[in-house]
N, C-alpha and C positions, 0 to 999 in steps of 0.2 A: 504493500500500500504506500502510496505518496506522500507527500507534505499534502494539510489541509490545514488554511485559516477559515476562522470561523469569526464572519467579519456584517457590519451592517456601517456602510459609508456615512451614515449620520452622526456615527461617534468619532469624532478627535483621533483617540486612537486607532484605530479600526484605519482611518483613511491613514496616517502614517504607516503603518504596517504594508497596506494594500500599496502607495506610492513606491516606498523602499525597495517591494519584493517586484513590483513591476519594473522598477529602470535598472535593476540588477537581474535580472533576466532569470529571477529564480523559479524555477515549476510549481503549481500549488493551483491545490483545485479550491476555488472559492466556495465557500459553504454559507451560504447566507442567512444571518439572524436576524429576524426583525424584530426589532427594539419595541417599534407602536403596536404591533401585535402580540407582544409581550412574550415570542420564542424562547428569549432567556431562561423562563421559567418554566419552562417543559422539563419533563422526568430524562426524556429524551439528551437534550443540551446537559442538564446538570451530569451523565455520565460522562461530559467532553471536561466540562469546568463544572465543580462541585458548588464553587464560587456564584454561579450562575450570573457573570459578565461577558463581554464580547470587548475586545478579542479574545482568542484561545486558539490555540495551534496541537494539532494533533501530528504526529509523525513515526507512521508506524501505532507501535503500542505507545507511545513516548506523548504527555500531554504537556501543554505550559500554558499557564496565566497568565497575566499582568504584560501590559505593551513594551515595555521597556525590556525585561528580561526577555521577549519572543524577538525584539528589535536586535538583540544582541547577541543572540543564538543564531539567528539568521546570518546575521554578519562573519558569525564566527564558524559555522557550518560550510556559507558557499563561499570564505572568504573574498567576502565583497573588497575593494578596492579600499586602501587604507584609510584615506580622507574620511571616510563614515566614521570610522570610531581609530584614532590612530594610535600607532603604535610608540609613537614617542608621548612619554611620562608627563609631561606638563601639557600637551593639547589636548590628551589624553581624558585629564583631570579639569580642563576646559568644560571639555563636552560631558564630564559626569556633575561638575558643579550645576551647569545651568540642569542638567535632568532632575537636579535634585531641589533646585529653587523654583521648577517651574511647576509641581503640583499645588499649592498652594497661592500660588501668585496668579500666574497668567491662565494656568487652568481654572482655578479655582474661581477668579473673578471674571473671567469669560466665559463659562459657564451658568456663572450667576445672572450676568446679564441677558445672555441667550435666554434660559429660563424664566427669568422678571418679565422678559419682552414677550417671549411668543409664547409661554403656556398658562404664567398666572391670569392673564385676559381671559383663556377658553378652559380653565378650571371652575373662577368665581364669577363667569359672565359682566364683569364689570370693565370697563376702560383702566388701564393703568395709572395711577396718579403721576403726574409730573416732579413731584416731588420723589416717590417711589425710583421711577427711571434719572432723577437725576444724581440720587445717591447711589445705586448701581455702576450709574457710566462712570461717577469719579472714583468711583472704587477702583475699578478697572484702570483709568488714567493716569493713577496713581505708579500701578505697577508695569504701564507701557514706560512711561518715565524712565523706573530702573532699567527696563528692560534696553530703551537704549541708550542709558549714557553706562551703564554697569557692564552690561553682554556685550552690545553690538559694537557701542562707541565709535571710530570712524574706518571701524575694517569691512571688507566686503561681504563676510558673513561670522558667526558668531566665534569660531577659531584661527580664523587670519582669513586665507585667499583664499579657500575650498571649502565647500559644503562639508556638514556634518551632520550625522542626527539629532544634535540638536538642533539646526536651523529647522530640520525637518520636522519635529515635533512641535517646534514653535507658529511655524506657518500654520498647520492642520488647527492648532488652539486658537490661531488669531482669527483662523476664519469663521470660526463660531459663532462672536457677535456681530459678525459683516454679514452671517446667515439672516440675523433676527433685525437685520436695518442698520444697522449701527457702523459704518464705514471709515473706522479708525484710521484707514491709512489715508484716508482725502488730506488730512491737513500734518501731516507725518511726512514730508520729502524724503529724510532718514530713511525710512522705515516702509515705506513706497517704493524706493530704489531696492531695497534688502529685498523685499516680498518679490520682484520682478528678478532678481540676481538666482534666487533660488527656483523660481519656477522652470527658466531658464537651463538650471543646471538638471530638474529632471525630467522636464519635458511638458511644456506649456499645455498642449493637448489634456496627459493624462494629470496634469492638476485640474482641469478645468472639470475631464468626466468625474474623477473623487469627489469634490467638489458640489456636482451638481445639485444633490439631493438636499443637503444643507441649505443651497444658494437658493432654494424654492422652499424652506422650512417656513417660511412665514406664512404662507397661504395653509398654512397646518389645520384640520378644525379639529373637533373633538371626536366625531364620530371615525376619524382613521386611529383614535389611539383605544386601546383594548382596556374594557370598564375598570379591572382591578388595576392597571396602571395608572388612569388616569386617579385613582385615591390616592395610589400609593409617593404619586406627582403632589397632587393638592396637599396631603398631609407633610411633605418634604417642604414644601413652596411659603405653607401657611405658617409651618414653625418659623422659616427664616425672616418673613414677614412680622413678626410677633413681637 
């Protein structure tokens, strides 16, 4: 049996995974989970990830979780070209610092915004406050900031001259709230330039199809998300809200 990711384009992860394994030409049968139909939680999936998230990579009898550890296993399986994760000790250490500042920061509050925008509206039937989304955005704003005068600062991408995974995981999180409206790089030239530097290096096309599905998340309504989700949504939504 093959490599199989077991992927749904709408999550962050999932589109890194899916970009990586396509511009390094690795084999892999796409398994798709759908998130709004709540796949995750089938008896079925939870035998792949017990975890019951997506990604998850099966290979052979051999399973893995978490994007980052399948990010790196891949790398280190079809020994992808160095620049992804290099082999010298301090750009090395580059690219695992920003993996480890970027849950919390750029995931975290890009995510939050994606969510405030496009699900709390079709949860609680009500308009978003303005107040609501403008505390979101600057949360978010906040941590573009670091992101570039700390990561990027004035190199072409976040380890000098070549891509790495973490440019690549950082793109797939930016696009999240560029999913739900919110187009952080219009007034970003930095970070505009960056976003095009890396699409560039794996191939403007296949960011666009990864992509897609996100890029249309806003016309999302309630009835494509599957009922126990959409609680298990509202109840996540309304604490954070609280």
């Amino acid at each position: 049996m093959g490599l199989e990711l077991y992927l749904d384009l709408l999550s962050q992860p999932c589109r890194a995974l899916y970009i990586f394994a396509r511009t390094n030409n690795i084999p892999f049968e796409f398994k798709h989970v759908e998130l709004m139909k709540g796949q995750h939680r089938t008896e079925e999936f939870r035998k792949v990830n017990m975890l019951m998230k997506v990604p998850a990579l099966k290979d052979g009898s051999f399973t893995l979780a978490e994007s980052i550890a399948i990010l790196l296993y891949l790398a280190r399986k079809f020994k992808t070209p160095d620049h992804w994760y290099p082999s010298d000790l301090q750009k090395r250490a580059r690219v695992d610092e920003y993996l480890s500042w970027q849950h919390v920061n750029i995931r975290g509050k890009g995510s939050k915004l994606f969510l405030t925008k496009v699900l709390l509206p079709l949860l609680t039937g009500q308009p978003l406050s303005p107040e609501k989304l403008e505390g979101v955005t600057e949360e978010l704003n906040v941590v573009l900031k670091q992101f570039e005068e700390k990561f990027l600062q004035d190199k072409p991408f976040i380890v000098g001259n070549e891509i790495s995974l973490a440019d690549l995981v950082a793109l797939v999180e930016l696009m999240q709230p560029v999913g739900a409206g919110y187009n952080l790089f219009e007034e970003r030239p930095k970070l505009a330039a960056w976003r095009s530097r890396v699409e560039e290096a794996v191939g403007k096309q296949l960011c666009q199809e990864a992509h897609e599905g996100i890029l249309n998340a806003k016309n999302l309504t309630a009835d494509k998300i599957a009922p126990e989700l959409l609680e298990h949504f509202k109840h996540q939504l309304l604490k954070q809200s609280s």
